[in-house]
Structures are given as C-alpha cells and as structure tokens.
C-alpha positions as CSV (number, residue, x, y, z in Angstrom):
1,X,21.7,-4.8,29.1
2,X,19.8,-5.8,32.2
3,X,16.4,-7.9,31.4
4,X,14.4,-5.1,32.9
5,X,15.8,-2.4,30.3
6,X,15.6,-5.2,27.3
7,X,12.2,-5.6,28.8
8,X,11.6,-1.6,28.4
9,X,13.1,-1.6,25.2
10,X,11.1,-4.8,23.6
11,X,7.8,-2.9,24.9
12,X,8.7,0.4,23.5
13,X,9.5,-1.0,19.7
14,X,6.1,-3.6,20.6
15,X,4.6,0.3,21.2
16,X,6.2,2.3,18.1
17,X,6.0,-0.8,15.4
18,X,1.8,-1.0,16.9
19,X,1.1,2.3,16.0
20,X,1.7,4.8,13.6
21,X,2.1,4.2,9.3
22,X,3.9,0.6,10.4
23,X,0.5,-0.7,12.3
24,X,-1.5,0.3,9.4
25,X,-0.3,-2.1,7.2
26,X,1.0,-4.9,9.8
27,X,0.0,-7.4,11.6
28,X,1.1,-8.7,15.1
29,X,3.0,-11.6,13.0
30,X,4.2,-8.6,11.2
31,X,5.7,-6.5,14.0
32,X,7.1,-9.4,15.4
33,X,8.9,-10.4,11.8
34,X,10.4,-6.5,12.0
35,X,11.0,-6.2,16.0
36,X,14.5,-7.2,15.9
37,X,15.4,-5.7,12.4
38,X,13.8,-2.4,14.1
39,X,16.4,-2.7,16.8
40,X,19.4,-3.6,14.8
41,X,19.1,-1.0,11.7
42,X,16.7,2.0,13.1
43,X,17.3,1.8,16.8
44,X,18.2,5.8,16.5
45,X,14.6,6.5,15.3
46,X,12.8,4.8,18.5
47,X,10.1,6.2,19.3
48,X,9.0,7.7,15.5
49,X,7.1,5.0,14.1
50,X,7.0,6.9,10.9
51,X,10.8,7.1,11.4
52,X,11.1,3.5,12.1
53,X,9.0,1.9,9.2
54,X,10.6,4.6,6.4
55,X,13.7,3.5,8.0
56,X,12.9,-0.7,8.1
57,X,12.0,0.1,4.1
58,X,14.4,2.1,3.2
59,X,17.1,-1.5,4.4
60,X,15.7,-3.0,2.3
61,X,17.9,-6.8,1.6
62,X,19.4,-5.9,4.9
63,X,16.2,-6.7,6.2
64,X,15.5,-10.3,7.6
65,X,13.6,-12.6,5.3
66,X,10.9,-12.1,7.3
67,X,10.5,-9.0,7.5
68,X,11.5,-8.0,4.2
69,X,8.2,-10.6,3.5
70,X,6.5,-7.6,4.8
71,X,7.7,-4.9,3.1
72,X,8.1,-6.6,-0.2
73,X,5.7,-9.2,-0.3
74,X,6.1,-11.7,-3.5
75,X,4.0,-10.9,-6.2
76,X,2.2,-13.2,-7.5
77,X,3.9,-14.6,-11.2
78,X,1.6,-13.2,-14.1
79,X,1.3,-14.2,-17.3
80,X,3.3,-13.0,-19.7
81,X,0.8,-10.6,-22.5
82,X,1.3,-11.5,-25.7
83,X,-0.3,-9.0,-28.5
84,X,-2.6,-11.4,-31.3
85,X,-1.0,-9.9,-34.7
86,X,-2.9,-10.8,-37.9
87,X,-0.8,-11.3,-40.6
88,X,-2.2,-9.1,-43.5
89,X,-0.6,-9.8,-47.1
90,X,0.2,-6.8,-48.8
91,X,-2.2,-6.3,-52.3
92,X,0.1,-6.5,-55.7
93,X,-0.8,-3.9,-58.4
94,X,-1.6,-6.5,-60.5
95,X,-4.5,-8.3,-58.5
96,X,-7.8,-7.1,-59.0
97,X,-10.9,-7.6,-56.9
C-alpha cells in the first residue's frame, strides 16, 4: 500500500474511531490503543463507527492488550462479603425461663 493511501486509511479510522458510540467512551490514548486492532479485525466496517466499536468488542481476547484495556478495563478486586451469622442454641423442653 502506497504511504499516501495508508495515510488515507490511518486518517479515516483516526475519523471513524473519533466519532460516533467509540469517541463517547474513548480517549485519544484510547483510539490510538484500538487503531490497528480496527484495521486488522473490522476493516470491512470502515466508515460505521457504530460498526467498528460493536465489532472491536465483539473480538474480544483477539484484541490487543491495549485495547482490550479499553473495552474491558480491570475491575478493581473487592472484598469478598461475608454474611455475620449468630449462632442461636436451640431451647430444650426441659429448660424453663
């Protein structure tokens, strides 16, 4: 591919990934994570950007890690719950109050 037509290419995807659902929740340091994941698993849904970013999440560990950073950011670890149980000992017959 000729620089001029990567060129194109680069500032069409730049385009799609900046607008659309994918800008919504991105970041430049977002769409540039996802630029070449956009060209090497959803290339055939250039120019959707709705197309592109169902398409980047729907790869999901075929993603790059940075990009699948952004689409599945870590959660952070929470504690586990535990429920307080109050152990209650069952009344005999034969105790009285």
């Amino acid at each position: 591919m000729g620089s001029s037509k990567m060129a194109a290419a680069a500032a069409t995807v730049w385009l799609v990934l900046g607008s659309g659902a994918f800008a919504q929740q991105g970041t430049a340091a977002d769409r540039e994570a996802c630029t070449p994941d956009a060209f090497r698993l959803c290339g055939r849904y250039i120019p959707d950007a709705d197309a592109v970013a169902t398409c980047l999440r729907n790869s999901g560990p075929r993603l790059s890690p940075g990009c699948y950073a952004v689409f599945y950011p870590p959660r952070a670890e929470a504690s586990p719950r535990y429920a307080r149980r109050r152990y209650v000992r069952p009344r005999d017959e034969d105790d009285e109050d």
